[in-house]
N, C-alpha and C positions, 0 to 999 in steps of 0.2 A: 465336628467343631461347629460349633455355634458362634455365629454373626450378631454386632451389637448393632442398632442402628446409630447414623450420625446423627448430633442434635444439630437441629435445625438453627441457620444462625439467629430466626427470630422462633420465638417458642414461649408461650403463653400459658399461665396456670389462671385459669377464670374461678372465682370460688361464687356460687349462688347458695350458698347459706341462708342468707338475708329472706332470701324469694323462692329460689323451689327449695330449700332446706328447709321454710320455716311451714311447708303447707301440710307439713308429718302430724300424722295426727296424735292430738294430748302435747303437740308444741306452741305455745302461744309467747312471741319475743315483743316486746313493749318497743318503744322508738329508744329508750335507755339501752335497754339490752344487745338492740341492735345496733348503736353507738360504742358500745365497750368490743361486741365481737367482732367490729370491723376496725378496731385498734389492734386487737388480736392478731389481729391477718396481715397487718400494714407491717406490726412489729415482726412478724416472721416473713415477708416477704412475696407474698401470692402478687401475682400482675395486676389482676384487677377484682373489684370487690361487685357483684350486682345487688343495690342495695333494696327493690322493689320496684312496684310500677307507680311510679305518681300518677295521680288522678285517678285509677282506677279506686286506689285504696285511701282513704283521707292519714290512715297514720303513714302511709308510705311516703305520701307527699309532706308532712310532717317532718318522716325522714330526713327527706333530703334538704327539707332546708334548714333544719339544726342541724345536719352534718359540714352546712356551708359555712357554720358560722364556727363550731366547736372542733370540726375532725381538722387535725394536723396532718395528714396522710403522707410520709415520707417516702413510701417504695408503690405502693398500690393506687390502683386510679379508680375511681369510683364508678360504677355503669348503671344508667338509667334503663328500667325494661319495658319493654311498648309490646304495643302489634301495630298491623298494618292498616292503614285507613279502610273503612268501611267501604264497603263496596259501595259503587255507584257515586261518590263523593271524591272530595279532593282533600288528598294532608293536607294544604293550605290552611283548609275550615276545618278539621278534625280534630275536635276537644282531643282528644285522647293522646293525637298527636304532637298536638300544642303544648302541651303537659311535657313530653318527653325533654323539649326544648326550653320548658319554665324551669325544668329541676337544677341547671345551673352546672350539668355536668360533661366532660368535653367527648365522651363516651355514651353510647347509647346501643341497646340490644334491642333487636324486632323480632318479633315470631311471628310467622308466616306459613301458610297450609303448606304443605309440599306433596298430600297425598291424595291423588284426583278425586277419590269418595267422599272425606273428609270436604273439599271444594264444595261439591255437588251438595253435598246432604247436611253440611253442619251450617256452611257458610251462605249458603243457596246462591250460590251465584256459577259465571262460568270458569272455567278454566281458564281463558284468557282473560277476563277479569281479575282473575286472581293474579296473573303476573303482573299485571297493571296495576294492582294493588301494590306489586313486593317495589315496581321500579320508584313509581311514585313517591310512595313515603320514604325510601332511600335519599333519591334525590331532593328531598325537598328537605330531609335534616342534614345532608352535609352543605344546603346551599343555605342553613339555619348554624351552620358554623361546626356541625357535631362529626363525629367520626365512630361509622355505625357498622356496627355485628348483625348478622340475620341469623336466626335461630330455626330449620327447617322442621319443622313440627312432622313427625309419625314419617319423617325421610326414611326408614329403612323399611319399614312398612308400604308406604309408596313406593320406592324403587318395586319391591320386590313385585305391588301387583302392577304399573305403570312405570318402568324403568324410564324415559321418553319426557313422561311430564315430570317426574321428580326430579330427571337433572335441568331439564327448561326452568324451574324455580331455581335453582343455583346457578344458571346462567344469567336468568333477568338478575338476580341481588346482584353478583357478580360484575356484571356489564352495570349495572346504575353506578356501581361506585363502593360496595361492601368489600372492607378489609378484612372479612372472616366470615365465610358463609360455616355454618357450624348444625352436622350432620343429628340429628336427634334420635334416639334410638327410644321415643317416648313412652311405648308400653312394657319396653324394657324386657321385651322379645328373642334380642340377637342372643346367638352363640360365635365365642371367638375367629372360628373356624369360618364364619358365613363375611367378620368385616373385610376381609382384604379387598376380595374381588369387589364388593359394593362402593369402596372407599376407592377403590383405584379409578374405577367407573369415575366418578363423581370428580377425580382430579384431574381427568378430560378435557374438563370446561375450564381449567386454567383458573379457578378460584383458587385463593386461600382457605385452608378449610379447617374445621375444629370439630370436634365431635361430644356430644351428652349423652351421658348412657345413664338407666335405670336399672335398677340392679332386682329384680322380677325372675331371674333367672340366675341369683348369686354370680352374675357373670359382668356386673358392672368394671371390674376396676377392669377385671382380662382383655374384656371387649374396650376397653379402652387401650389398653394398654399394643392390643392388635390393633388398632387404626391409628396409632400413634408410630408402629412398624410399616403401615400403612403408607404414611405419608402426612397427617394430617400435623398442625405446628400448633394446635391450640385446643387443650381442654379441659371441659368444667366439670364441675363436684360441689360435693360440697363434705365441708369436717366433719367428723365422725358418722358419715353417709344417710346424714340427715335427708328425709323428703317423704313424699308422697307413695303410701304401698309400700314397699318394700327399701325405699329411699335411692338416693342417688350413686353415682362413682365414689367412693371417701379419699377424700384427697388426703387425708392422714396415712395412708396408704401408698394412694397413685404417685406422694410426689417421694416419700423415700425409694418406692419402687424406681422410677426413673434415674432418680439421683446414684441411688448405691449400687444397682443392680446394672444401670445403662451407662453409670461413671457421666453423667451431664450435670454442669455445672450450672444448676437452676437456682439454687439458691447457697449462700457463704453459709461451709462449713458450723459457725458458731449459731447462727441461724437454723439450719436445721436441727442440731441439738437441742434446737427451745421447741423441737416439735409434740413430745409426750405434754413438755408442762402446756403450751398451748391448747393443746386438744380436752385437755382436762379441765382449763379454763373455760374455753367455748362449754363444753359441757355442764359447769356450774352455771353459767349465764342463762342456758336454755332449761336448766331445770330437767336433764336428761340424764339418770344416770348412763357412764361409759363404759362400755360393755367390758370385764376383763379380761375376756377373750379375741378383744380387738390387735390385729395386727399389728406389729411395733411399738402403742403406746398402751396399751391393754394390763393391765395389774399384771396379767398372767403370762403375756409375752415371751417372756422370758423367764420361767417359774418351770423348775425341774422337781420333779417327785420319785422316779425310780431311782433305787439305790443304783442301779448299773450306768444311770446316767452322771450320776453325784461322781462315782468313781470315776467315771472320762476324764471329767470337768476338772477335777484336782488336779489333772495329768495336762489340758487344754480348755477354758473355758468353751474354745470357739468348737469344739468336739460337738457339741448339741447346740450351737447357735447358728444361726447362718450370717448373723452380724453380729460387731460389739454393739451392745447395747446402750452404750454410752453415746454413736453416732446420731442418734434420734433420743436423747435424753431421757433414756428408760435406765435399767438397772434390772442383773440378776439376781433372782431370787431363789431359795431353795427353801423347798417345802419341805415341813414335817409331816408326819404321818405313818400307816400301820406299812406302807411300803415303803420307809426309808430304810436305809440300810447305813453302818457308820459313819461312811463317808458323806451322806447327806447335815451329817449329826456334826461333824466336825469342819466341815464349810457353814452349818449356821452358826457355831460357834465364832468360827473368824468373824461372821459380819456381827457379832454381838459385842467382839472385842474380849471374848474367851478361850481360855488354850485349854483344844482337846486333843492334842496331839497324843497322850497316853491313851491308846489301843484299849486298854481295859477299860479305863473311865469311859471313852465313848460307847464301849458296848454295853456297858451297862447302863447306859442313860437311851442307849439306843433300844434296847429290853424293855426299861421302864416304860417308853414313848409307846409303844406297841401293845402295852399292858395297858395303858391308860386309854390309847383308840380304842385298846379290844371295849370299853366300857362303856363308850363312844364318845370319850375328846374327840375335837377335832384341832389340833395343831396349827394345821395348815391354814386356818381360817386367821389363829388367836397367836401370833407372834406373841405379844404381851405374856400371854399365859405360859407359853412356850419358856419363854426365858428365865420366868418364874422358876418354874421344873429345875429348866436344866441347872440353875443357881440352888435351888434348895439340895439335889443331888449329889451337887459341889461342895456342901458346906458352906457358902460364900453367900446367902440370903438373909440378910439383917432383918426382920420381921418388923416394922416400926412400930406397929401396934398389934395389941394383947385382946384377943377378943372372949370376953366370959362366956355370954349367953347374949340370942337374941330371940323376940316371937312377935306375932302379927296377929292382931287384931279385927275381924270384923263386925259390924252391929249396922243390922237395917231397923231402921224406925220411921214410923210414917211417911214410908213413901222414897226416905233419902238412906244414902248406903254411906257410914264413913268406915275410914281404917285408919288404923292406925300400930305405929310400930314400935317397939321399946328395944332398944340396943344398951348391951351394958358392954365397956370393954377397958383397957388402960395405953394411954398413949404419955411419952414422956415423964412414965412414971404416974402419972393423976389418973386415975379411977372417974369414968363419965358413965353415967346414966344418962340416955336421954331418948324422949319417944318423939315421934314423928309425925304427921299426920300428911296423908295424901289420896293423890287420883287412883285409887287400886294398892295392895298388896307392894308391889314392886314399887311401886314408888314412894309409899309410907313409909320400906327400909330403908331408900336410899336417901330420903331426905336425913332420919334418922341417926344413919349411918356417919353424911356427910355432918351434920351438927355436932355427934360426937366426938371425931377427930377434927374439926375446925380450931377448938381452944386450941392444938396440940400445931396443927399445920393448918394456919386459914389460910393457904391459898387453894386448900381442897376444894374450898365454896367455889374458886372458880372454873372446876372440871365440870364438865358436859357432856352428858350423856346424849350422842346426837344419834345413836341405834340401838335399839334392840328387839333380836330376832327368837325367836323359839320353836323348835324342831322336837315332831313326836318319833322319838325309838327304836320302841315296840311297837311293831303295826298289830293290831289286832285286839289287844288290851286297852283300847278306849281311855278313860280319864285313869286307868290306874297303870299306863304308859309311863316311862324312863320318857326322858326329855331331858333339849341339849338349849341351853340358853348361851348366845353370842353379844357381849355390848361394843359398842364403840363407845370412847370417850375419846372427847377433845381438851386441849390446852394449847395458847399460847402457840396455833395452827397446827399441831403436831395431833395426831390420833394414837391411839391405839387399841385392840380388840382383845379379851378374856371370856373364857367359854366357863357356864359351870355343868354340869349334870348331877341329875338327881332324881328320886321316886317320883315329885312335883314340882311345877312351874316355880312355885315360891322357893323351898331348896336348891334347883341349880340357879337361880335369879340371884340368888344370896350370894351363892360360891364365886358366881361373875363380876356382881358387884363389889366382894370385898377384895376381888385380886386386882379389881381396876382403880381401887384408892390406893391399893397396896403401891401398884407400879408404879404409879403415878408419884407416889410419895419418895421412894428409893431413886426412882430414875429422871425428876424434875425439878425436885425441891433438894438444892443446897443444902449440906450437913444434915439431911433428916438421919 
């Protein structure tokens, strides 16, 4: 039998997004950016937000003073991030320090050496200098009115080679006056199995303590999650494990994990459920796509493909889940594909709003499905396409429009390449010609295409093509390779994907594109 642990009655989700989330490389978050995703976090409830280091950085300091005048912050508190006065100096006179106290916030993080080499050889100073650095600038920002976190830099690294000085730094923060000395696992080194006994060590000294794990060893959220078994009441991440190397703890992760898994009441019910659409959010803001094999809010999550699992699921969703999906606001999915089997075929019918309850019709669409991967659809990618099928197999696929002929054009002339496309077809009965001109092949149809059926449906003009992917085959066979074309289009925030294949790029381009006006048409547009 397995033991949960008690939650602490105070217990802390720190998010550093803002600051070690954003130093992930190819992440670049503007003071905007960084504005809206600490609205994000307020609106789902995380304890505190660390929004940068003022004065270090000039947009940082920027930060924080639009955030003084624009952030409404209901549940979360905003955290200033510092280090420790320069050696040989006093916080009194330390720009850097000074800064912590100009940012305007009642919270304030330090980071502090904790590991004697580091002291020695980065900081060049001594060891007792050092802790006379940590008590220092402690005491001089709670007697500046702030209420401050110390952050022990490469602490598990230090215990491990000077157990002695590493916890001396979490005594001096501690004894100054730190409400959170907070354990750093900076190279992102630990294994689960190694926090207990280092965390318990470190609870010795009678601190508060929190812990940062880098995930260098895919063991961030674990190793957190062991020193949160530990003893520890406070710790940080950051959304979808944004950071440096291999990135941080994800708290997208850590806090359903604690929540559903440990039953602690960290954050209200309905709040957690805004956890997938937030993480998705942050993700648009940073310009990052979000991985769909991320834990609980990940596309894939909860996405089933074996026919043996589809058959559980009709009998118990929860058979292949370990949660409802609905508790962190994701949603299952069933995939298609050359491994489904009927049952996968008839739970995508329900979520379509189609009865395949007749045994035969599913199998025979379940056939067809398998016939058409053998080709190389891909299903599982192209819902859109997907439904298509299974409607045309039905009988029940209204065609909107008639397509005669279409062809593509190219002509180089001095130096410049145009193209251009000619689409004949008939929509609401009227016959359109019309040719196209564009940046390449594929896009000379689809301009084409969309002009043509505009008289018939102009709100086609307003779909959007915001993806397209293309996959070769045949490995082997070079340019005269089978190829799998994927689009996304948009409307009206709604997506959806249509795959084509064909001998050539242009040929499955065509088949993608014309099933994604098609759908669009049938499944958006009133009376089409």
């Amino acid at each position: 039998m397995t033991t949960t642990p008690t939650c602490p009655e105070e217990f802390h989700i720190f998010d550093t997004s803002l600051r070690d989330g954003a130093q992930q490389e190819g992440l670049r978050l503007t003071v905007t950016d960084k504005l809206k995703i600490a609205a994000y976090l307020d609106e789902l409830g995380v304890t505190f937000i660390e929004g940068g280091w003022p004065g270090a950085s000039p947009a940082d300091t920027q930060f924080f003073a639009e955030a003084a005048q624009v952030l409404d912050l209901k549940t979360s508190k905003l955290v200033a991030f510092g280090a420790t006065r320069k050696p040989g100096a006093s916080a009194a006179t330390d720009t850097l320090t000074r800064a912590l106290v100009d940012a305007g916030t009642d919270y304030v993080c330090i980071v502090a050496k904790s590991h004697d080499e580091h002291v020695l050889r980065a900081l060049r100073t001594t060891l007792e200098e050092n802790l006379e650095m940590v008590r220092d600038t402690v005491k001089f920002l709670i007697e500046e009115g702030k209420r401050v976190f110390v952050d022990c830099e490469h602490f598990f690294d230090g215990y491990r080679a000077n157990p002695e000085y590493a916890l001396s730094v979490v005594r001096a923060a501690s004894e100054a006056g730190a409400e959170v000395v907070v354990l750093c696992d900076t190279n992102g080194g630990m294994l689960p199995s190694w926090m207990g006994e280092v965390v318990s060590a470190a609870a010795q000294t009678g601190a508060n303590l929190g812990v940062h794990c880098h995930n260098d060893t895919a063991c961030a959220v674990a190793n957190t999650m062991a020193a949160v078994e530990a003893g520890v009441m406070h710790v940080q991440g950051t959304f979808n494990g944004y950071g440096e190397r291999t990135g941080n703890a994800d708290l997208s992760a850590l806090i359903p994990n604690l929540q559903l898994k440990y039953g602690w009441d960290l954050l209200p019910p309905e709040n957690l459920s805004e956890l997938t659409r937030v993480a998705h959010a942050i993700a648009l803001v940073a310009h990052q796509p979000l991985l769909g094999r991320q834990p609980y809010v990940g596309q894939s999550s909860f996405a089933h493909k074996a026919g043996l699992h589809a058959s559980a699921i009709k009998v118990d969703p929860n058979l292949y889940q370990h949660i409802d999906p609905a508790l962190v606001g994701n949603d299952m999915r069933m995939l298609i594909s050359d491994m489904a089997g009927r049952a996968n075929i008839q739970i995508k019918g329900e979520q379509l709003g189609v009865d395949l309850s007749d045994r035969e019709l599913a199998a025979r669409i379940t056939e067809r499905v398998k016939a058409k991967e053998a080709e190389g659809y891909s299903y599982e990618a192209s819902d859109a396409s997907f439904e298509m099928l299974l409607r045309s197999e039905m009988g029940i696929l209204e065609n909107p429009i008639e397509v005669h002929s279409w062809r593509v054009l190219s002509e180089e002339s001095a130096g410049n390449t145009m193209t251009e496309a000619t689409v004949k077809l008939t929509a609401k009965g009227e016959r359109q010609m019309v040719v196209g001109e564009g940046n390449g092949p594929v896009n000379a149809l689809d301009m084409a295409l969309r002009k043509a059926v505009a008289s018939a449906y102009p709100e086609v003009a307003e779909f959007e093509l915001t993806d397209y992917r293309v996959r070769i085959l045949s490995e082997g066979h070079g340019t005269d390779a089978t190829v799998r074309t994927l689009i996304d289009t948009s409307w009206k925030g709604e997506t959806w994907t249509t795959v084509g294949v064909g001998t050539n790029v242009i040929e499955a381009s065509w088949e993608a594109l014309l099933d994604a006006i098609v759908y669009g048409i049938f499944t958006h547009i009133p009376s089409s």
